[in-house]
C-alpha positions in Angstrom: -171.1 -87.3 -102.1 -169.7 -86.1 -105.2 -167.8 -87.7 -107.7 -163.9 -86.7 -107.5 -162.8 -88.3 -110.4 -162.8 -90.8 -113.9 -164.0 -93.8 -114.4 -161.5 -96.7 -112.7 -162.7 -99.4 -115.3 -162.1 -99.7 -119.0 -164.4 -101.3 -121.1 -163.0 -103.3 -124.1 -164.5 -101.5 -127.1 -163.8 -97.9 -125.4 -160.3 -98.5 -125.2 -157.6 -96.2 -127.3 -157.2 -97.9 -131.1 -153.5 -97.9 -130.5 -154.2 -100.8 -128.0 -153.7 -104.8 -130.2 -156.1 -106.4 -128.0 -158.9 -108.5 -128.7 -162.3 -106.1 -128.3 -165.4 -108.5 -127.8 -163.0 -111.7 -125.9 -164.4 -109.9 -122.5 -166.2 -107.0 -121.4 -163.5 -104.6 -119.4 -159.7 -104.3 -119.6 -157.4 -103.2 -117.2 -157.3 -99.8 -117.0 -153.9 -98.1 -116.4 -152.9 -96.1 -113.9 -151.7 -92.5 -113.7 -148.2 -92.4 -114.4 -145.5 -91.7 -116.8 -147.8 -92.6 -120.5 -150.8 -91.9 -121.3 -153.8 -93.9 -122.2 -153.2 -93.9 -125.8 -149.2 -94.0 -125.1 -148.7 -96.7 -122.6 -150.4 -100.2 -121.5 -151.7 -101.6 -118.4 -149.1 -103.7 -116.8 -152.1 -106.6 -116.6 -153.1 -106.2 -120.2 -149.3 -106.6 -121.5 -148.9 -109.9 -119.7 -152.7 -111.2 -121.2 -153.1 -109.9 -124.3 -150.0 -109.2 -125.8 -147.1 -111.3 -124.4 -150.0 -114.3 -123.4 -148.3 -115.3 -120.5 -151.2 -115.6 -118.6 -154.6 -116.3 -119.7 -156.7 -114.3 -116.9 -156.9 -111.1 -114.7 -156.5 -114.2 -111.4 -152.9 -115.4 -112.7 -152.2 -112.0 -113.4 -152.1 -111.2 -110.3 -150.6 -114.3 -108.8 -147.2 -113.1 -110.7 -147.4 -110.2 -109.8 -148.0 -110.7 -105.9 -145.3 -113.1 -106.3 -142.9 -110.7 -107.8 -142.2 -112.7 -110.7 -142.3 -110.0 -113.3 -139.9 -107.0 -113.5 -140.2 -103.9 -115.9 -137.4 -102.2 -116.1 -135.4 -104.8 -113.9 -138.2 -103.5 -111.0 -140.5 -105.8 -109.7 -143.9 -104.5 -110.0 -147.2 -105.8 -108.4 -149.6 -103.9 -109.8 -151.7 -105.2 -112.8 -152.3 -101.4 -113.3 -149.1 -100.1 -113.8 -148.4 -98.0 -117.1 -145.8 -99.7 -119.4 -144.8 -98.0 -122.8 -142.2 -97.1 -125.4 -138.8 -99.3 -125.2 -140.4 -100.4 -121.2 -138.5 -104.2 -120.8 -141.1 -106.7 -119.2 -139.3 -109.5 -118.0 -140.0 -112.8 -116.6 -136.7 -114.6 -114.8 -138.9 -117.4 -114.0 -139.6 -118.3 -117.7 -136.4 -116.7 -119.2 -137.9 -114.4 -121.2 -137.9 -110.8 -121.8 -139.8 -108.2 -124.3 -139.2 -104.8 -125.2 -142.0 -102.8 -126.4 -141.0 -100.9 -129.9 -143.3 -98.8 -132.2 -145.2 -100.1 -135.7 -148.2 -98.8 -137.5 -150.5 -101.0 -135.1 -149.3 -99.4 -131.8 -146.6 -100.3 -128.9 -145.9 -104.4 -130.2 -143.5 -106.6 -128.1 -140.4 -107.9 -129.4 -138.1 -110.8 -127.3 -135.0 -109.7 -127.1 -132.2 -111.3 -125.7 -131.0 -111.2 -121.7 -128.2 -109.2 -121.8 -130.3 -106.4 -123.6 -133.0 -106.3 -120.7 -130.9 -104.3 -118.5 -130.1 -101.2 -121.3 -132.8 -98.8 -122.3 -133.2 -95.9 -124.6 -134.4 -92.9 -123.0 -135.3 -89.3 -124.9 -135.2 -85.9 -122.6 -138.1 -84.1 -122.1 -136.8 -82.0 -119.8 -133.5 -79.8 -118.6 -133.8 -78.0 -115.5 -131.5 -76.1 -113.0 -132.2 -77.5 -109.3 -130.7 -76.0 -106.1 -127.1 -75.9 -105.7 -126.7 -75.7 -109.5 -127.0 -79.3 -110.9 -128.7 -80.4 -113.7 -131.5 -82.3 -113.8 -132.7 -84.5 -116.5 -136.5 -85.9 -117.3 -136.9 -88.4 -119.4 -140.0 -89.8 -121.6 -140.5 -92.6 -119.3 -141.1 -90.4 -116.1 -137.8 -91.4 -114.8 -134.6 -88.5 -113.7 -131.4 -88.4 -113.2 -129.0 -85.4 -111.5 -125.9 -85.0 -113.6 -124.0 -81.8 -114.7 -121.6 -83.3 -117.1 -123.7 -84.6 -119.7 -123.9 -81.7 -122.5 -127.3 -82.5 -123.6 -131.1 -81.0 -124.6 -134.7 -81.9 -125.3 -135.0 -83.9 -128.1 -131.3 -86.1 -127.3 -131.3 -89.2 -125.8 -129.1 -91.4 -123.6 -128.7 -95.4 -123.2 -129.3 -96.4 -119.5 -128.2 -99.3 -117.5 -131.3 -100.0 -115.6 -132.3 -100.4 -112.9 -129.4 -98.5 -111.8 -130.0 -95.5 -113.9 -126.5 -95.3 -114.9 -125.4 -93.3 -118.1 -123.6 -96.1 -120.6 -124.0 -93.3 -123.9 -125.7 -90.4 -125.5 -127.2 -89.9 -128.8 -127.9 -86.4 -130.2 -130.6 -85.5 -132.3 -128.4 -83.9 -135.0 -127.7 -84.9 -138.5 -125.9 -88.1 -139.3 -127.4 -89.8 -136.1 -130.2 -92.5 -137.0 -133.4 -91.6 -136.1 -136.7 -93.9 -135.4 -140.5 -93.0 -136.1 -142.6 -93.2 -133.5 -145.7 -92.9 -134.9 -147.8 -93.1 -138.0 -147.8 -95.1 -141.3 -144.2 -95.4 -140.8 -144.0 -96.3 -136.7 -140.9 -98.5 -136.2 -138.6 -97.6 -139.5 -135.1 -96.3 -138.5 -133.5 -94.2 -140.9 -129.9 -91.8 -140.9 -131.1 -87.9 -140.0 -130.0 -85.9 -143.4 -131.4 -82.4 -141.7 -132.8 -80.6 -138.8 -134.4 -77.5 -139.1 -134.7 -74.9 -136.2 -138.5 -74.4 -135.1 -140.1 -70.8 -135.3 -142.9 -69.2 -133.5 -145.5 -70.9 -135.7 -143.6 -74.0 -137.0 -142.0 -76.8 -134.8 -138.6 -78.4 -135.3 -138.5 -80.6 -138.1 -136.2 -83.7 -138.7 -135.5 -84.8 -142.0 -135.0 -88.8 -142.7 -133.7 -91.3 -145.3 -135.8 -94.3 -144.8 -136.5 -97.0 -147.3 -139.3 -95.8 -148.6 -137.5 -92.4 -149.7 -136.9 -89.1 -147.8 -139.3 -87.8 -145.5 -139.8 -85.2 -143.1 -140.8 -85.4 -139.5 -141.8 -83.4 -136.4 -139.3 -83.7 -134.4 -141.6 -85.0 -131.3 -142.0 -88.3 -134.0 -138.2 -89.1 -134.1 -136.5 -90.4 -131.3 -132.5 -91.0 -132.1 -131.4 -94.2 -131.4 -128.0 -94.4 -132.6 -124.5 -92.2 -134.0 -123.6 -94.4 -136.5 -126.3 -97.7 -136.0 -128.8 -98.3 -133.3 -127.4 -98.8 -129.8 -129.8 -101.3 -129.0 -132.3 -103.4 -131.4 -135.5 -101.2 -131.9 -137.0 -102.8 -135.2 -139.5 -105.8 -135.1 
């Protein structure tokens, strides 16, 4: 019989150089599975709890949490070690009391503790705007995640602060000049800096943002800069 699709394991020293793990401490990784992040945008569920948060020390006690529902992402209890967890995803523990919010730097997706009452609220960029029957509007966000709402007078490129895991609309940012802006990837991954221009994109050159960030003015595809505040950031998005 033929083979229908990819490999299902992940071997250590194959995996994307985005990924701070540890390359010869074992063989194979947990591979993630399809879903909103790709493999050089996102993590395994499993690998976030071992290598980078070191809650657990093996792939066994991984999945002991997990079966036991003792990890939520998102304020979602998940229980697979395989699920995809990416940009400003919130892996919490109630059990220990901690929570972690995975932010951009110029070594990949790092976790940063944050505190409780910051777990439930998560930036989310549109990637989508479509018309659905009967009218509405729906929205698609970075994460994989939609809402339905036809007041919200927003495009591609804006984001909005959600209440999760309700999915309720507590702000909007636009991605328009004056509103801080954050680098997602790159030498500068993780600086936040105010948006002095944006220029329109043409048939052969992409919308570009312009930033002040510490290091000087700089300018940015616009896919790299994800607005995360009018005046300062709604939430804490700097290691």
């Amino acid at each position: 019989m033929g083979k229908k699709s990819g490999s299902k394991s992940l071997k250590r020293l194959s995996a994307p150089k985005q990924w701070d793990i540890g390359r010869k401490s074992s063989r194979f990784a947990t591979k993630p599975r399809p879903g909103a992040y790709s493999l050089q945008d996102g993590y395994s569920l499993g690998v976030a709890l071992r290598d980078l948060l070191h809650l657990v020390e093996n792939s066994r006690e991984v999945n002991s949490v997990l079966s036991a529902s003792q990890v939520l992402v998102d304020g979602v209890p998940r229980h697979n070690a395989g699920f995809s967890v990416g940009l400003f995803n919130v892996i919490e523990v109630p059990k220990e009391g901690v929570a972690y919010r995975l932010l951009p730097s110029p070594d990949g997706l790092t976790p940063r503790k944050i505190p409780k009452e910051q777990a439930t609220l998560k930036l989310c960029r549109i990637r989508s705007k479509t018309k659905i029957r009967g009218g509405h509007i729906q929205y698609g966000f970075h994460d994989g995640r939609s809402i339905i709402n036809d007041t919200l007078a927003l495009t591609p490129g804006d984001s909005v602060v959600l209440k999760v895991p309700e999915q309720s609309v507590v702000s909007t940012i636009k991605l328009s000049k004056g509103a801080v802006g954050l680098v997602l990837s790159g030498e500068r991954a993780g600086q936040v800096g105010k948006i002095s221009d944006v220029k329109k994109g043409t048939i052969s050159r992409e919308k570009m943002i312009t930033l002040s960030l510490p290091g000087g003015e700089t300018e940015l595809p616009a896919r790299l800069v994800f607005p995360v505040g009018a005046d300062k950031p709604a939430i804490e998005v700097q290691l």
